[in-house]
C-alpha positions, 0 to 999 in steps of 0.5 A, spaced: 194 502 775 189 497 771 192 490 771 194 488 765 190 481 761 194 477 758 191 474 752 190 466 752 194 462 747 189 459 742 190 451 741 192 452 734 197 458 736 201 454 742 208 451 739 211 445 741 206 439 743 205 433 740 202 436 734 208 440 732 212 440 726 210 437 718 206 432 716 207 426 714 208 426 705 203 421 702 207 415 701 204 415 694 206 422 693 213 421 695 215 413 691 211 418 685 205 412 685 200 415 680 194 410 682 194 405 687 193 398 685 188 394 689 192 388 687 197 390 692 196 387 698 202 388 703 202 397 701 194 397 702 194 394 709 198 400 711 191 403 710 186 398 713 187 398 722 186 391 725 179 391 725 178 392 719 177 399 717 180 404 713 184 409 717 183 416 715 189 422 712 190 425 718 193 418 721 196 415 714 199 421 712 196 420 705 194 426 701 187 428 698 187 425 691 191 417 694 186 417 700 180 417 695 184 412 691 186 408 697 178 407 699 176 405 693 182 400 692 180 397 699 173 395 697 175 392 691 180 388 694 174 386 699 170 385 694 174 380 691 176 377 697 184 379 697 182 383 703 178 381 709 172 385 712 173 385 719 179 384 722 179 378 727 176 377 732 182 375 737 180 380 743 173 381 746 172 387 750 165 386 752 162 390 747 155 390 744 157 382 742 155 380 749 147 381 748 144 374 749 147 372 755 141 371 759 137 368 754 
């Protein structure tokens, strides 16, 4: 008698795991928020990691149409220097920034 195969699970067809369930609403989506306002500093450094950069949707939970808006509120907040740049430089991790050591 031939041995039966089982058919491997693909990983988007296994359930549980730590991807499971719903995702997050769009907090803007959820207050009913029609544009993001860059004027508001404490909602857009939600978006924004330690180091500076602009999380992505799939961290933020954010939707399509006020991810984009996020962005763009973002770098306008830079540019009038609401928000920094970069984050601070509190933790060196021995990166690229180590350079000109043996000069």
């Amino acid at each position: 008698m031939a041995k039966q195969r089982r058919r491997p699970t693909r990983r988007r067809d296994r359930k549980g795991g730590p991807t499971s369930g719903r995702r997050k609403p769009c907090p803007y989506c959820r207050d009913k928020v029609e544009q993001v306002d860059y004027k508001d500093l404490a909602s857009l450094r939600r978006f924004v990691s330690e180091r500076g950069k602009i999380r992505s949707r799939r961290i933020t939970g954010a939707c399509r149409r006020h991810q984009s808006q996020v962005a763009r509120a973002v770098k306008r907040a830079r540019e009038l220097a609401l928000l920094p740049y970069v984050g601070d430089g509190g933790s060196e991790r021995g990166g690229r920034g180590d350079r000109d050591r043996d000069r």
